[in-house]
VOPAVEX-309135 format. One record per residue (C-alpha): x, y, z. Coordinates in steps of 0.2 Angstrom, whole numbers, padded with zeros to 4 digits, always signed. Each point is the difference from the previous one (the first is absolute). Layout:
! residues N
XYZ;...
This chain:
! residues 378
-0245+0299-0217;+0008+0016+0002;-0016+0010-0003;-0008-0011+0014;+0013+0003+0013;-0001+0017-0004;-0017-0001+0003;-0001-0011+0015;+0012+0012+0009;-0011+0016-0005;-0014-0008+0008;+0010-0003+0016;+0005+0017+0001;-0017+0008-0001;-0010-0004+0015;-0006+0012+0013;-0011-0003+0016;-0003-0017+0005;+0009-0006-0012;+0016+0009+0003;-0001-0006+0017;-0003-0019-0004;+0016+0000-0012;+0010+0008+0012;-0006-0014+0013;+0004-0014-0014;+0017+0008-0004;+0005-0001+0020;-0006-0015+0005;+0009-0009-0014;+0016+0010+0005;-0003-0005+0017;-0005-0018-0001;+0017-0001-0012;+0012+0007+0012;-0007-0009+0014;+0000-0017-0009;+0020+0005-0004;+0005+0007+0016;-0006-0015+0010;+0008-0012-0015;+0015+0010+0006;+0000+0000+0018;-0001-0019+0000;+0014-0004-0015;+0010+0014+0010;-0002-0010+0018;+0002-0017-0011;+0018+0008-0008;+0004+0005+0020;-0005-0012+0008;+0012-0013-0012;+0014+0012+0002;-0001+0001+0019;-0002-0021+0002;+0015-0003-0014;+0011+0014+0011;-0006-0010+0017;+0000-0018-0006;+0010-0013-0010;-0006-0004-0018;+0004-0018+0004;-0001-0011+0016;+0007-0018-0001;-0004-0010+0016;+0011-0014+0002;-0009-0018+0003;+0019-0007+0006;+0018+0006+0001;+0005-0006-0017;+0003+0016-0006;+0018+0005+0000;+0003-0007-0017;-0018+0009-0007;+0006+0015+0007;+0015+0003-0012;-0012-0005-0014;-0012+0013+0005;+0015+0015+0000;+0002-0004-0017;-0016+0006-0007;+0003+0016-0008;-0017+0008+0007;+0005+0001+0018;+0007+0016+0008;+0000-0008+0017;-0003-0017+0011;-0001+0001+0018;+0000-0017+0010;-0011+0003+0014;-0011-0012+0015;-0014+0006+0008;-0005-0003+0017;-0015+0006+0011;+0005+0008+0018;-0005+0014+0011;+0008+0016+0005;+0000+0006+0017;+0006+0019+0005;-0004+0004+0020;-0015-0011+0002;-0006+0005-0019;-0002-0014-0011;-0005-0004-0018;+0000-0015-0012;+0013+0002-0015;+0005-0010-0014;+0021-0002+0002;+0008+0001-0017;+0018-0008+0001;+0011+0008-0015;+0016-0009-0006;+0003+0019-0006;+0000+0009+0016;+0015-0001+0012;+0004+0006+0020;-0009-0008+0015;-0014+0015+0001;-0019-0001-0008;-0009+0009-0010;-0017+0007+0006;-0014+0006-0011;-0003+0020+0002;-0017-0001+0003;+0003-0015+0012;+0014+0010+0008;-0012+0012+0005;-0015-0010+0005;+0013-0006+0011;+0009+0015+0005;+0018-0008-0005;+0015+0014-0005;+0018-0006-0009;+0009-0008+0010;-0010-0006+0013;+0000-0019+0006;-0019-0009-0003;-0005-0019+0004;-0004-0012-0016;-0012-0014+0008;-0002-0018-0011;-0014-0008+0006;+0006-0017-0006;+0016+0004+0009;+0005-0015+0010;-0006-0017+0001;-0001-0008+0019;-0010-0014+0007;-0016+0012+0003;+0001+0007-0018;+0008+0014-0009;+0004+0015+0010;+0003+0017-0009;+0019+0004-0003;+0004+0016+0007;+0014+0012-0009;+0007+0017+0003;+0005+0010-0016;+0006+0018-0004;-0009+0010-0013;+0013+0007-0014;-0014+0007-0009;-0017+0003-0009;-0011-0006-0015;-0008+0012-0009;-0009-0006-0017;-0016+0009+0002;-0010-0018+0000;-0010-0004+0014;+0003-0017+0002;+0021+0003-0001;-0002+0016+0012;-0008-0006+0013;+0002-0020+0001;+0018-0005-0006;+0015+0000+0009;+0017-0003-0010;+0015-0010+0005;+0015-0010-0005;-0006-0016-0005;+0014-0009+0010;-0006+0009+0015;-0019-0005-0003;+0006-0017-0004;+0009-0003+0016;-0014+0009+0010;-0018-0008-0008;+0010-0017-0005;-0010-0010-0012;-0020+0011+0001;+0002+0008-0015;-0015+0005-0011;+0009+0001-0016;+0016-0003-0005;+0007+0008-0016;+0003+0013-0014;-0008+0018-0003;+0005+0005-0018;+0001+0017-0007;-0002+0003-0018;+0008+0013-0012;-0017-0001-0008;-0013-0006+0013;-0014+0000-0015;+0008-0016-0007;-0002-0008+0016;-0012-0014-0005;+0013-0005-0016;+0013-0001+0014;-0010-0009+0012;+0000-0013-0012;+0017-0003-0003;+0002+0001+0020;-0012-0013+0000;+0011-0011-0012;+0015+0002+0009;-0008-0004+0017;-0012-0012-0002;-0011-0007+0012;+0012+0003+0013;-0007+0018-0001;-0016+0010+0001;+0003+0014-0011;-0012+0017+0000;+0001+0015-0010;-0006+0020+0007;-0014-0003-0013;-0005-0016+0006;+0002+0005+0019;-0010+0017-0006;-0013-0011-0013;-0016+0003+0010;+0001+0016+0005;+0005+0008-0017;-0016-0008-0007;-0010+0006+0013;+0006+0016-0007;-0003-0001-0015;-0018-0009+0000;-0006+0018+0012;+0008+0011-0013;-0011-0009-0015;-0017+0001+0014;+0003+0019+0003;+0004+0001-0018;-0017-0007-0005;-0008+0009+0015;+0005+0015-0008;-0002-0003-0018;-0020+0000+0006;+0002+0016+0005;+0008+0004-0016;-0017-0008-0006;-0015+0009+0008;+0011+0016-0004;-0002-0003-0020;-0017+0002+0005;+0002+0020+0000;+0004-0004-0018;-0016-0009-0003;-0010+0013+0006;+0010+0014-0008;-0004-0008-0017;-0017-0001+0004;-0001+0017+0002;+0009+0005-0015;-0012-0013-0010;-0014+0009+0005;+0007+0017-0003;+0009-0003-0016;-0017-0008-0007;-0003+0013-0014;+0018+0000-0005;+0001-0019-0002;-0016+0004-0014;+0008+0011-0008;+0019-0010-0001;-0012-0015-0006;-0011+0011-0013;+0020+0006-0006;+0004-0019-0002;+0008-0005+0015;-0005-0021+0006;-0006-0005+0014;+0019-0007+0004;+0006+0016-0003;-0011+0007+0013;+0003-0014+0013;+0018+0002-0004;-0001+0021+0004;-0006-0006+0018;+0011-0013+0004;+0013+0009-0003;-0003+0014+0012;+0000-0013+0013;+0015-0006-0005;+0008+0018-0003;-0005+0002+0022;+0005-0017+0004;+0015+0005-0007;+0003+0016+0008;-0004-0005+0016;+0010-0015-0002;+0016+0010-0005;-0004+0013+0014;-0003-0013+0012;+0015-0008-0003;+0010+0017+0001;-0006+0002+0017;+0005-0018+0005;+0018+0003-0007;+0000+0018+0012;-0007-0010+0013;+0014-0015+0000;+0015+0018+0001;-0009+0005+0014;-0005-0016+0010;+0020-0003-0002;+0008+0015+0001;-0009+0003+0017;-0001-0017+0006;-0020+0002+0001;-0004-0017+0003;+0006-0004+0018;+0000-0018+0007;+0006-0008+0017;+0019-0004-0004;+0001-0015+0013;-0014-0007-0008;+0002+0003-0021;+0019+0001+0001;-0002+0017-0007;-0005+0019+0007;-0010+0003-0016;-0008-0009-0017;+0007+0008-0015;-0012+0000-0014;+0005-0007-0016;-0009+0000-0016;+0001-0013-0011;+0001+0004-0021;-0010-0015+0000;-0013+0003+0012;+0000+0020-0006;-0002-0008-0020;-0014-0013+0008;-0010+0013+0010;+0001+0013-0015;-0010-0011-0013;-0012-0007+0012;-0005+0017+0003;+0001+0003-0018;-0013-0019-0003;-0012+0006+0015;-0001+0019-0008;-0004-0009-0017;-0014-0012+0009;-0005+0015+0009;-0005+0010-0016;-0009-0015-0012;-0015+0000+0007;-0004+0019-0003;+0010-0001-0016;-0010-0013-0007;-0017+0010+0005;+0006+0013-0009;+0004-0010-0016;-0017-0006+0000;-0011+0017-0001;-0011+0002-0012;+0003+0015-0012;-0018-0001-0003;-0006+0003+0018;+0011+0011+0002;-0006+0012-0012;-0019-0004+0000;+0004+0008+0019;+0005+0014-0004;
């Protein structure tokens, strides 16, 4: 074997003109196809770990929605689960927020936590609307007050004390915040929801203690987990990182084929030196063997040098922030890029099967010469 290598590797080396050129060729396309495939793997697990981060800094790991108001007692039982950092009672009501003839719809979230008369505005609402600290604004329930012609809209004038700033859209630019006894005694009895947001020490064990939230509440409750909330989205995800993967890995594919052809060549200009290894006693595997493995020796190379430049590629794309996106529509100013071990080990031996595949054909041609022909040629 080592003879073999020796020789495969001696082979690859000594080639000149058009040969030269279509190894070089091979060499960088499967660099290239490599790092690509590796770099976009990265770009999507690195949005993926982000985007994650950025919903479990925004949002509760777990939402319980009350079906009635027998929950006093369930309450005390769910402060005793030793995964809970923090429970925050909270109703939602849906309102609209007027500022000098401005207005906009906004989900009121009533907190048990937060005290004071004043609101809380979302920053990007707070802008929209042009609303500074301290300033007076008017909170409009459209099921206000019941008459004989109807509802009419209940009117309210409330000071701003501050600003919500967690750099999610939906919390930024559509929730206002506000003591829940205030909200109560202003919306009455139109909530949405009525119940707990949980926050987790470890919000990846969220499912395991959904269940036992479930247990405690049970169907008085609809309980819901960040993951579950977040289900559809992560395996849309997921499904375009394994198309583009596949979409790429093709053009990993008609990239071999520079291997293919380099064999070829080498069949053809190695034919009186294959004679003359098989009059010395070499088989027709050992031949066969001889040009596979210089394939794999350039599948190889461009592989490791491929996934070199990927790894260069992921410092930079980071350090620099290359891979700018709209924050108010990603949650985040740029995509980091990530690169998997799995995804780096998974790309590294397909490019190693397809430089195999890429060299049988012309390895097996050269296996079945005749040492005979040959020599009656020339």
């Amino acid at each position: 074997m080592n003879l073999l290598f020796k020789l495969a590797l001696r082979y690859l080396l000594s080639v000149r003109g058009s040969t030269l050129i279509i190894s070089l060729i091979a060499f960088v396309g499967v660099s290239l196809s490599v790092s690509a495939v590796l770099l976009t793997m990265g770009a999507f697990s690195g949005f993926q770990k982000a985007l994650k981060e950025k919903i479990l800094s925004t949002t509760p790991h777990i939402i319980v929605s009350l079906l009635n108001d027998d929950f006093v007692v369930k309450e005390d039982e769910l402060r005793k689960l030793p995964e809970i950092k923090k429970i925050e009672y909270v109703v939602l009501y849906s309102g609209v927020i007027s500022k000098e003839g401005r207005v906009h719809a906004v989900s009121v979230k009533g907190l048990r936590d937060l005290k004071g008369n004043g609101i809380l505005v979302g920053e990007g609402l707070a802008d929209i609307l042009g609303i500074e600290k301290g300033q007076d604004v008017t909170l409009i329930s459209p099921l206000g007050v019941r008459t004989p012609l109807g509802f009419v809209p209940k009117v309210g004038q409330f000071k701003v004390v501050g600003f919500i700033k967690t750099g999610a859209m939906h919390q930024d630019y559509f929730t206002v915040a506000m003591p829940v006894e205030e909200a109560e005694k202003f919306f009455g009895d139109n909530w949405q929801m009525k119940g707990y947001e949980i926050y987790l020490k470890d919000p990846y064990q969220a499912q395991e203690v959904k269940k036992k939230v479930e247990k405690i509440f049970g169907f008085s409750a609809i309980v819901r987990s960040w993951i579950d909330l977040n289900q559809q989205l992560f395996n849309a995800l997921q499904l375009e990182k394994v198309a583009i993967f596949f979409v790429l890995l093709l053009m990993t594919t008609l990239s071999s084929f520079n291997i293919t052809s380099l064999l070829f060549l080498k069949v053809r200009d190695k034919v009186r030196d294959i004679a003359v290894l098989r009059t010395y006693g070499f088989k027709r595997k050992d031949v066969m063997l001889t040009f596979l493995l210089q394939g794999i020796i350039l599948g190889l190379g461009g592989a490791l040098f491929g996934i070199t430049l990927a790894l260069v590629g992921q410092f930079l794309i980071n350090q620099y922030k290359l891979i700018r996106v709209p924050a108010d529509v990603y949650l985040m100013d740029h995509i980091p890029c990530a690169i998997e071990p799995t995804d780096l080990a998974t790309t590294f031996f397909v490019a190693l099967f397809i430089s195999l595949m890429a060299s049988l054909a012309p390895s097996y041609r050269a296996s079945k010469l005749s040492v005979v022909e040959i020599l009656r040629k020339d």
